[in-house]
C-alpha positions as a Python dict, from the first residue, in 0.01 Angstrom:
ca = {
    (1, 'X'): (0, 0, 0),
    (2, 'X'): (149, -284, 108),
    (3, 'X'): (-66, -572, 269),
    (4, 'X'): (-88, -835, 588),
    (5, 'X'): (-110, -1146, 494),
    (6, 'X'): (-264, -1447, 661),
    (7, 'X'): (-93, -1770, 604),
    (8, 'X'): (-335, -2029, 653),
    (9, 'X'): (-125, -2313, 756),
    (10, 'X'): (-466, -2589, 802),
    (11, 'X'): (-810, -2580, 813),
    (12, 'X'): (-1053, -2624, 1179),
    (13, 'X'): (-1314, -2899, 1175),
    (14, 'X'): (-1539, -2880, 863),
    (15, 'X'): (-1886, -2878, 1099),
    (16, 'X'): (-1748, -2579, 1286),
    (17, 'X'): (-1594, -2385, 973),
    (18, 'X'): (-1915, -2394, 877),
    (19, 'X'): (-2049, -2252, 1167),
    (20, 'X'): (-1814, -2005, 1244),
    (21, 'X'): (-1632, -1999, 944),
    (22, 'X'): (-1194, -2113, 918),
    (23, 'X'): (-898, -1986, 1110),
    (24, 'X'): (-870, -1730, 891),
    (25, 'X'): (-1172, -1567, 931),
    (26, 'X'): (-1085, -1575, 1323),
    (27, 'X'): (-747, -1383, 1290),
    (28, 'X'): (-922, -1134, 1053),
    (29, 'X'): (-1159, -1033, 1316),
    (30, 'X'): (-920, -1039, 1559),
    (31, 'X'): (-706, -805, 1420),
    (32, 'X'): (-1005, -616, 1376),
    (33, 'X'): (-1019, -233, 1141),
    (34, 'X'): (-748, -153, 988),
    (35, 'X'): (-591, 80, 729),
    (36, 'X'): (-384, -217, 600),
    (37, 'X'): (-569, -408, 318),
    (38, 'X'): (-537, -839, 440),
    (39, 'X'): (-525, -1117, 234),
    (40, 'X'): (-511, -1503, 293),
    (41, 'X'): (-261, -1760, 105),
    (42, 'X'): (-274, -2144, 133),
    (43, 'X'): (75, -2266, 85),
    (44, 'X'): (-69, -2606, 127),
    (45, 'X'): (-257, -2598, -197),
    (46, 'X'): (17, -2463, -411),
    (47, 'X'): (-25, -2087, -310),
    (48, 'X'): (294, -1870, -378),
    (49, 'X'): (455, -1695, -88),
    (50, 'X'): (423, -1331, -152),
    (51, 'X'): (740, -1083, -192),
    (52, 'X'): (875, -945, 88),
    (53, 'X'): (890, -602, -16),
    (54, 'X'): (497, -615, -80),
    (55, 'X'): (454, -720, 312),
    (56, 'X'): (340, -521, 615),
    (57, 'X'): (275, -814, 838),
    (58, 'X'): (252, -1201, 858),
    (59, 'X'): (-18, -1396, 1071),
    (60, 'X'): (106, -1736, 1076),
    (61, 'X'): (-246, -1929, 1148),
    (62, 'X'): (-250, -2277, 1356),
    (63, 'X'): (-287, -2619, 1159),
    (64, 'X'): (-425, -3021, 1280),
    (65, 'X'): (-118, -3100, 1103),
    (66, 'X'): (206, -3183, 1292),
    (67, 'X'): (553, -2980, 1249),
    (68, 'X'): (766, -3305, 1265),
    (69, 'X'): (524, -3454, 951),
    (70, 'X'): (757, -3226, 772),
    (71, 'X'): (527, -3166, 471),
    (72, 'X'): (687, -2958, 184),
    (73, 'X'): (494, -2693, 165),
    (74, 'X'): (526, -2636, 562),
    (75, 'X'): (974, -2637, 498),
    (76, 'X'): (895, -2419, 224),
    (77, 'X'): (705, -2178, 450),
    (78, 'X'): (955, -2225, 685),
    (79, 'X'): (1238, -2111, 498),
    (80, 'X'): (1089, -1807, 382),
    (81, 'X'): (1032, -1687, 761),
    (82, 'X'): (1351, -1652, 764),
    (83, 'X'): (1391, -1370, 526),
    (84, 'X'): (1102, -1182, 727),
    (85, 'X'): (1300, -1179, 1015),
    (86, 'X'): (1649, -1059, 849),
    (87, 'X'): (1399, -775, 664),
    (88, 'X'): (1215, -648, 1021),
    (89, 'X'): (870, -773, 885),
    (90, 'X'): (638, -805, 1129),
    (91, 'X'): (536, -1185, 1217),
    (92, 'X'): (295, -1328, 1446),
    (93, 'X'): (301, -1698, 1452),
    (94, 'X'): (-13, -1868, 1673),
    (95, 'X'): (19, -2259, 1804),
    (96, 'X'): (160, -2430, 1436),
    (97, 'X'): (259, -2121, 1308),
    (98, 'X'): (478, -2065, 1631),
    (99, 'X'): (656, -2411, 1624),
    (100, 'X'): (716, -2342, 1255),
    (101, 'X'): (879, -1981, 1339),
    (102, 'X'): (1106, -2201, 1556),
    (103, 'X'): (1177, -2473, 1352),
    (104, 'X'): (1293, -2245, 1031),
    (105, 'X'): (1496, -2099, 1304),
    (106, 'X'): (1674, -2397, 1357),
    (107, 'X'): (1494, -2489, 1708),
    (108, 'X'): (1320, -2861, 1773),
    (109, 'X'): (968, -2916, 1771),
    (110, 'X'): (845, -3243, 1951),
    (111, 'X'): (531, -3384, 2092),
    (112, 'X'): (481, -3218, 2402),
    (113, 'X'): (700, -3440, 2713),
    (114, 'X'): (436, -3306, 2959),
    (115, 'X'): (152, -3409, 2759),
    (116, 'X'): (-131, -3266, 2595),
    (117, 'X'): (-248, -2906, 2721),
    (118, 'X'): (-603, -2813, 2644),
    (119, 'X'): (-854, -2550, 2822),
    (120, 'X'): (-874, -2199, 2959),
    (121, 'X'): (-528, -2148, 3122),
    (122, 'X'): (-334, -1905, 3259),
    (123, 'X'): (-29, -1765, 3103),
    (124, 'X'): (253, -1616, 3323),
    (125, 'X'): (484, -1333, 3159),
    (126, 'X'): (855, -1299, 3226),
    (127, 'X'): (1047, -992, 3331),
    (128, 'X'): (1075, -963, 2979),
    (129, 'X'): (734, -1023, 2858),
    (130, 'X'): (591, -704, 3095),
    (131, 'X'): (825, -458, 2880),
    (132, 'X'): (749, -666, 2527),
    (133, 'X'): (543, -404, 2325),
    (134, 'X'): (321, -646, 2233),
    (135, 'X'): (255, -785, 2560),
    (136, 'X'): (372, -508, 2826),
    (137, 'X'): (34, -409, 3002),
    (138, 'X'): (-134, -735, 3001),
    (139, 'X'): (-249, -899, 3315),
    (140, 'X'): (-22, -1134, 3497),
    (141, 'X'): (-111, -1390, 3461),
    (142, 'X'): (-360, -1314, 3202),
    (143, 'X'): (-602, -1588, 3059),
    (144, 'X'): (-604, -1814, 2751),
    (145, 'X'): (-733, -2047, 2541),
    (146, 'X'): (-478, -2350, 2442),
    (147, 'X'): (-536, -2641, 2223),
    (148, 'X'): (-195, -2851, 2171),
    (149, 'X'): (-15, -3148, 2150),
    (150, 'X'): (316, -3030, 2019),
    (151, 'X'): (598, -2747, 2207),
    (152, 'X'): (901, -2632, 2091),
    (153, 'X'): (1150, -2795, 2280),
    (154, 'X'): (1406, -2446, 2288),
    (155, 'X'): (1375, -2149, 2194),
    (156, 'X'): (1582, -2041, 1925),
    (157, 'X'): (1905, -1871, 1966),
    (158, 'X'): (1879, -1455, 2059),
    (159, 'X'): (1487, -1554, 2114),
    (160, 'X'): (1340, -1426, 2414),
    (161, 'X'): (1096, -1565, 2657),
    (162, 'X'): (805, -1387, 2690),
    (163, 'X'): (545, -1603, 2854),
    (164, 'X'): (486, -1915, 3004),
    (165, 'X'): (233, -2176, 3165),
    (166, 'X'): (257, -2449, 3421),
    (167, 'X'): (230, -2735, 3145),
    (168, 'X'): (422, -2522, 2865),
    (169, 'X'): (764, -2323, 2936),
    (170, 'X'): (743, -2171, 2607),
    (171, 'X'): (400, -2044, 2544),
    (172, 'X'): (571, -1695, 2359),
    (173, 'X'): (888, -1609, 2234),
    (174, 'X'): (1015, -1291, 2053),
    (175, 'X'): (1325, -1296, 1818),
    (176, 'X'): (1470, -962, 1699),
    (177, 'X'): (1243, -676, 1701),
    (178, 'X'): (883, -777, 1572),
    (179, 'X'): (867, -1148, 1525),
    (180, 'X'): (644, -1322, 1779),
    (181, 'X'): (542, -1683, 1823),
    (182, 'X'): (278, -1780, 2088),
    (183, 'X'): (154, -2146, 2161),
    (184, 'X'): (-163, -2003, 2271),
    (185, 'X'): (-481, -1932, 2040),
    (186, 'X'): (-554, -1558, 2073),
    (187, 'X'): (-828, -1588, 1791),
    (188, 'X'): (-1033, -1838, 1969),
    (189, 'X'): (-1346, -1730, 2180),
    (190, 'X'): (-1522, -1984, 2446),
    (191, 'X'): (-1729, -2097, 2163),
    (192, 'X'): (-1465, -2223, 1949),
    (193, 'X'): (-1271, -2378, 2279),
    (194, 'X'): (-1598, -2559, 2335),
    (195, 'X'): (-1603, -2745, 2015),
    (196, 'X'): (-1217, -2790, 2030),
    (197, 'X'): (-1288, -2975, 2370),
    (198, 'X'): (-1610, -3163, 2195),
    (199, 'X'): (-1458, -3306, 1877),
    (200, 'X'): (-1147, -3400, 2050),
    (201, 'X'): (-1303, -3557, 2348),
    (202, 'X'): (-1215, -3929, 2263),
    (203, 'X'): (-891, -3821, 2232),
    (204, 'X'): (-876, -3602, 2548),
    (205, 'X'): (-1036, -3900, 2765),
    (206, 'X'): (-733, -4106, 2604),
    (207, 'X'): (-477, -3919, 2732),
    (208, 'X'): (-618, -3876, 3071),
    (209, 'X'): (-833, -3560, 3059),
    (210, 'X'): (-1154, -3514, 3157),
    (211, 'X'): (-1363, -3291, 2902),
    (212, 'X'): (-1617, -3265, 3090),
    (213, 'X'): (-1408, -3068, 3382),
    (214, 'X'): (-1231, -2865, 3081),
    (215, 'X'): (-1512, -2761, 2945),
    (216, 'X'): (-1673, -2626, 3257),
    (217, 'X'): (-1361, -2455, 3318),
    (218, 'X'): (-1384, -2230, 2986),
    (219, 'X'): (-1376, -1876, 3052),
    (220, 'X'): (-1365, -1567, 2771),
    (221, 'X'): (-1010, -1440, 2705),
    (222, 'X'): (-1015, -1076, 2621),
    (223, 'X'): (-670, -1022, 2697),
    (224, 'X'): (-502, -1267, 2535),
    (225, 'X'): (-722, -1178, 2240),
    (226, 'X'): (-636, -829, 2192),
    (227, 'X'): (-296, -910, 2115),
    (228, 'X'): (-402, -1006, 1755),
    (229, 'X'): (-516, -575, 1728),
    (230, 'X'): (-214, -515, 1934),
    (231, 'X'): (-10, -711, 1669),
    (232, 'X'): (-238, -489, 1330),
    (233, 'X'): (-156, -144, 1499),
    (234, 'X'): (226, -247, 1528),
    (235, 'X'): (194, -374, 1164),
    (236, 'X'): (38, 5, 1078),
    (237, 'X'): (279, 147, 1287),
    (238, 'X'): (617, -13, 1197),
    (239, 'X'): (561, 70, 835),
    (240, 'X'): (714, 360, 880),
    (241, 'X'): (1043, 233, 953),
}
């Protein structure tokens, strides 16, 4: 059978790992039961990136690194995206995982020109986005949680739009049939948002937000959350051709 894989681009705070455990552990129970068997890789520790015919899914995770650092292992991963794509392999790329679907894709990924966008947000679909069959039938706008600094500055070409917010014009994108990125964090609950806002509040203060305000503001996101099952069943489903 062949499996999902989880590629674990970073690793969350080490307090709250282990607390709750790593980003990993959040997409796995996102995704929630399913006949697929999943495994995690690491390509920053050396990890091999599996064969494409052994694949029936990708969950690209999120990462505290940066796109532009450019690190090899993150062009490495990059590069093999691209033969997902050209074989119909489901992808789901979430926050650093997104910007890297872009970037192998030839698109530029730069520090955010509207500035830092943390909280519970909402996320507006496009035309598009209602009829996406991973997004048709959400609420519009629907509620999520959002933790970043960097955007992808266009989409990539024959990408679609699929969803947007006030701050971010790109918060989703498809490109050919199943290969999603979304700038949003679907595996995070309130409790994880909470820390996010916690450890980062220096930072947030720093660039002018109030944590404080954010924090208050956090709300639960069930339907930005089901799109990681949404994304399993279409992994199930797609197998067949």
């Amino acid at each position: 059978m062949k499996t999902l894989v989880i590629v674990k681009l970073g690793s969350t705070f080490p307090e709250l790992a282990a607390q709750r455990g790593d980003f990993e552990d959040w997409v796995a129970e996102g995704l929630g039961p399913l006949s697929l068997p999943i495994q995690t890789i690491e390509p920053g520790r050396g990890d091999p990136l599996p064969d494409y015919g052994d694949l029936a899914g990708v969950v690209l995770t999120g990462s505290h690194a940066m796109v532009t650092d450019r690190h090899p292992w993150s062009e490495r991963t990059a590069e093999w995206l691209v033969g997902l794509l050209d074989r119909a392999i489901p992808v789901l790329g979430i926050c650093y995982g997104h910007q890297l679907l872009a970037h192998g894709l030839g698109s530029a990924v730069v520090d955010n020109p509207r500035g830092e966008e943390v909280g519970t947000l909402p996320v507006y679909l496009t035309s598009q986005g209602k009829k996406d069959p991973l997004f048709s039938g959400l609420p519009n706008p629907f509620l999520a949680q959002i933790s970043h600094t960097q955007s992808v500055l266009e989409l990539p070409r024959d990408a679609v739009l699929l969803a947007y917010s006030e701050q971010e014009p790109h918060h989703a994108f498809r490109v050919g049939r199943c290969a999603w990125g979304v700038q949003f964090h679907p595996e995070f609950d309130p409790g994880i948002q909470l820390a996010y806002i916690r450890y980062n509040s220096q930072k947030l203060r720093a660039a002018g937000l109030d944590p404080d305000r954010l924090a208050q503001e956090v709300r639960p996101t069930p339907e930005a959350a089901a799109l990681l099952r949404r994304f399993g069943c279409l992994c199930v489903l797609y197998q067949g051709g």
